[in-house]
ZAMAR-747034 format. One line per 8 residues: number of its first residue (from 1); their letters; for each residue y, x, z of N, C-alpha, C. Coordinates in pm, whole numbers. Each point is the difference from the previous one (the first is absolute). Example, Ala and Ser with C-alpha at 12.3 -4.5 7.8 and 13.67 -1.06 7.14 Angstrom:
2
1> as> -569/1319/780/119/-89/0/120/90/0 | 105/-35/-72/119/82/6/109/-77/73
This chain:
148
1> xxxxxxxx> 15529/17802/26931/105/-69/69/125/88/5 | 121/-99/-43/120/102/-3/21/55/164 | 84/148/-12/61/-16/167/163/-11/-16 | 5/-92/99/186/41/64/37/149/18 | 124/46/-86/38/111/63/127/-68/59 | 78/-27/-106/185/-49/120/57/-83/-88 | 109/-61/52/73/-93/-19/145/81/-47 | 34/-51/-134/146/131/7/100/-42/75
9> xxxxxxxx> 78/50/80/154/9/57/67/50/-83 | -23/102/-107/117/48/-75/-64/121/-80 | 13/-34/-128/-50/138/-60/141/102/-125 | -54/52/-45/146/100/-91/-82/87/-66 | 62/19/-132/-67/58/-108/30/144/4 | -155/54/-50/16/152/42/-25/58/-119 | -55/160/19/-37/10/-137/-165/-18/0 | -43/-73/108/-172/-26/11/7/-130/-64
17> xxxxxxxx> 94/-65/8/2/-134/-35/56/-95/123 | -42/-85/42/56/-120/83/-65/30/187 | 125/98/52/-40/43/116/-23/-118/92 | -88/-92/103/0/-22/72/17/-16/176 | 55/-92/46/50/-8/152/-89/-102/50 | -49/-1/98/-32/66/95/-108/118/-57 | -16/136/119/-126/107/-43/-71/-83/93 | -132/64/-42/-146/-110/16/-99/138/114
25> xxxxxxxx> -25/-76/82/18/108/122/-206/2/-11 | -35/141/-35/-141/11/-4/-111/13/56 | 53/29/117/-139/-70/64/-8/-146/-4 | 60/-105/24/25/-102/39/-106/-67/-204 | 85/44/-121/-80/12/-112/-156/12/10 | -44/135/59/-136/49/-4/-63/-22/88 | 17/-108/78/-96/-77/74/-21/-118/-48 | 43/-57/-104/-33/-120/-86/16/-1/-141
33> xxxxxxxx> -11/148/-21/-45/48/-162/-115/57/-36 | -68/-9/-65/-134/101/-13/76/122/-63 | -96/84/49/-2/171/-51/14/4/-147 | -60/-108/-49/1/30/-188/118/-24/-47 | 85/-127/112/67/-64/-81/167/72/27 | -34/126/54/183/63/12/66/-25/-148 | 150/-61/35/86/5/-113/17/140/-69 | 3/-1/-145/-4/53/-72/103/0/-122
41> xxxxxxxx> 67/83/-76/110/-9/-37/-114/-104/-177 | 72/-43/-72/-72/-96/-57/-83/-111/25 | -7/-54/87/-61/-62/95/57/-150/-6 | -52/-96/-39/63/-117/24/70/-81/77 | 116/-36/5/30/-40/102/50/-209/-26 | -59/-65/118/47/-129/-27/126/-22/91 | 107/-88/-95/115/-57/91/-2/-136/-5 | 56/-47/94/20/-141/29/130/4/21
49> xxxxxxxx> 54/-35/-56/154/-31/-25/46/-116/86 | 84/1/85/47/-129/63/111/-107/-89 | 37/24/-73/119/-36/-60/-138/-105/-90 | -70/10/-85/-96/-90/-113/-122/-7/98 | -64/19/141/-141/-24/5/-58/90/-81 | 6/90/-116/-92/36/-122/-19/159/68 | -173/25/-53/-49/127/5/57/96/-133 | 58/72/13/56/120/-101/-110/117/9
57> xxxxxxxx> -25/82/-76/-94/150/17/61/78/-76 | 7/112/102/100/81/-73/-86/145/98 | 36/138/-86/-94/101/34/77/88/162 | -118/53/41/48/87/93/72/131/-79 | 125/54/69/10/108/-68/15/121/93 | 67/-48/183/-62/81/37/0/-3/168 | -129/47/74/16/-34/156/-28/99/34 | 77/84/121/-74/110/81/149/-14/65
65> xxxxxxxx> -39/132/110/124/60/97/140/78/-47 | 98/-67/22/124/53/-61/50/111/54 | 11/83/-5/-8/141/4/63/105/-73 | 118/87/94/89/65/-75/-38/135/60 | 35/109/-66/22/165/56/105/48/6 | 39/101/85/98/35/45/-15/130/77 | 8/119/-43/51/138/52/-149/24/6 | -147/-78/-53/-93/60/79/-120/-62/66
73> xxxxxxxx> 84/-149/57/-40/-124/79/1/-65/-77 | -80/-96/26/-54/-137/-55/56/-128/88 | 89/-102/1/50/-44/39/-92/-182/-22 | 68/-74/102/-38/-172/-104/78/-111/108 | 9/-108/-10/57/-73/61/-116/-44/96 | -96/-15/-40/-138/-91/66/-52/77/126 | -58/-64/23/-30/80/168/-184/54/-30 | 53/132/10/-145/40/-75/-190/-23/83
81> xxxxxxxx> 118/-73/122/-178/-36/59/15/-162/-32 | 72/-30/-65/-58/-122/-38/105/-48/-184 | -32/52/-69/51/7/-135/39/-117/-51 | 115/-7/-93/28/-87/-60/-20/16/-155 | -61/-48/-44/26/45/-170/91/-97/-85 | 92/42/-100/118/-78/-107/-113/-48/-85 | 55/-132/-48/-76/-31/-122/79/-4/-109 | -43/73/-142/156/-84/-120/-113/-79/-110
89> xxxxxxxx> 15/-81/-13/-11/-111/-144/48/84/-116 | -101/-13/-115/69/25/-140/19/-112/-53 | 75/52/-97/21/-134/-82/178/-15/-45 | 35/-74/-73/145/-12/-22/45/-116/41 | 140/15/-11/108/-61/110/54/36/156 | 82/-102/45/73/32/74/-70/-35/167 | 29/66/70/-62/-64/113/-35/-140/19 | 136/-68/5/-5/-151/32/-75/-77/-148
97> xxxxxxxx> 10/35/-76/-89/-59/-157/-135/5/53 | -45/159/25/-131/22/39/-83/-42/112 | 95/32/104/-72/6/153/107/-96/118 | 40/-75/-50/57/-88/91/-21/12/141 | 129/-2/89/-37/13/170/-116/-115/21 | -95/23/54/-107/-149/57/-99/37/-129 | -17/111/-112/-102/8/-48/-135/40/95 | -126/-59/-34/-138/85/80/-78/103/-118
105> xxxxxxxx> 24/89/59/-73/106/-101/-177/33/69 | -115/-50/-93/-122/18/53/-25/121/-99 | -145/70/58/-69/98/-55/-117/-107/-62 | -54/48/-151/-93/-122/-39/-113/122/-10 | -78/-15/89/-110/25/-11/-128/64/-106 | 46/-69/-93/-56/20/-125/99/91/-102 | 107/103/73/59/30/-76/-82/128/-54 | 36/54/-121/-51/113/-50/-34/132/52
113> xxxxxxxx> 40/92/74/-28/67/62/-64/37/128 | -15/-157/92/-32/20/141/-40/65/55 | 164/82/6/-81/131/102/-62/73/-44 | -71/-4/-63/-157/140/-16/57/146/-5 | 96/70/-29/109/84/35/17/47/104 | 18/-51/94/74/-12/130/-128/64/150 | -103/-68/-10/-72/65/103/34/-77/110 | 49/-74/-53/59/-151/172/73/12/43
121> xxxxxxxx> 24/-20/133/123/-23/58/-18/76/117 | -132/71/49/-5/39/89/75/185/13 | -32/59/-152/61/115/-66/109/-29/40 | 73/-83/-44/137/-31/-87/87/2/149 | -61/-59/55/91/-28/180/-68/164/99 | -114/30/-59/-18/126/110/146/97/-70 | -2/37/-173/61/90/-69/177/-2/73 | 20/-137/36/208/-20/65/-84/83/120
129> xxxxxxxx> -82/-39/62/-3/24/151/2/143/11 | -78/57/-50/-28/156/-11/124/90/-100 | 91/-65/-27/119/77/-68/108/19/97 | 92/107/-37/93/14/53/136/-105/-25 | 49/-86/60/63/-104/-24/90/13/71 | 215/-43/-59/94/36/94/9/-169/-40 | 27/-112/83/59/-126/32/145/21/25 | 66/-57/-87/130/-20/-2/71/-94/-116
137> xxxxxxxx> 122/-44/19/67/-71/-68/45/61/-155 | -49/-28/-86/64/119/-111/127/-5/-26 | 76/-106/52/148/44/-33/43/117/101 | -93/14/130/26/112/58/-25/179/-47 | -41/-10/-106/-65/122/-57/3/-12/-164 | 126/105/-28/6/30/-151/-170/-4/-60 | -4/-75/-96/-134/-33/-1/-60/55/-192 | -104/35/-42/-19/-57/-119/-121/-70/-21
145> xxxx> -74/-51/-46/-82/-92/-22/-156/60/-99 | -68/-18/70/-112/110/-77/-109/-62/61 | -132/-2/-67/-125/-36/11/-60/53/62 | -131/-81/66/-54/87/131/-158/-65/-36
């Protein structure tokens, strides 16, 4: 069975591919996801397009915590006792071509990787909790952008 992750408000092309709006807040996820099934970058993803009714599939390319460094610190917008993770879509074109405002983006279940990687969700939410995390606005903090 597919799951709901979000509905887009607004997405913009990155160099991950097709960043998504709203972040998808994880606990709220991993209480109605199984452990196997954490998103995974290749990972299928179904859309429902509001504009045609029609299911589109197009790949995950990438979900976790957005997260910049700075002097030392580890910074993020999300509130690290209760996380938000970005999602981006691969694939080509333009936001509105691709991901129309009122698209539903599901996780399909049966996608290729489920999870088996990952170790669940229970890791994944202890690993924010147990890090050193600064919450702030990044336009407030000369920022650069780096993987965590």
């Amino acid at each position: 069975m597919p799951y709901y992750l979000l509905t887009v408000t607004a997405s913009r092309r990155t160099g991950l591919g097709l960043q998504v709006e709203p972040a998808v807040r994880i606990r709220a996820l991993a209480a109605r996801v199984k452990d196997s099934d954490v998103p995974m970058p290749g990972d299928r993803l179904l859309l429902l397009r509001p504009d045609t009714g029609t299911w589109w599939i197009a790949p995950l390319a990438g979900f976790g915590l957005e997260a910049w460094r700075k002097d030392g610190l580890v910074y993020t917008r999300s509130d690290p006792a209760d996380p938000e993770f970005t999602l981006a879509v691969g694939g080509r074109g333009g936001p509105e071509e691709v991901l129309p405002v009122g698209t539903e983006i599901w996780l399909d279940d049966n996608a290729p990787t489920r999870g088996h990687r990952t170790d669940g969700w229970r890791r994944i939410i202890a690993g924010i909790a147990s890090g050193d995390w600064r919450q702030t606005d990044p336009d407030a903090v000369d920022t650069t952008v780096t993987d965590r």
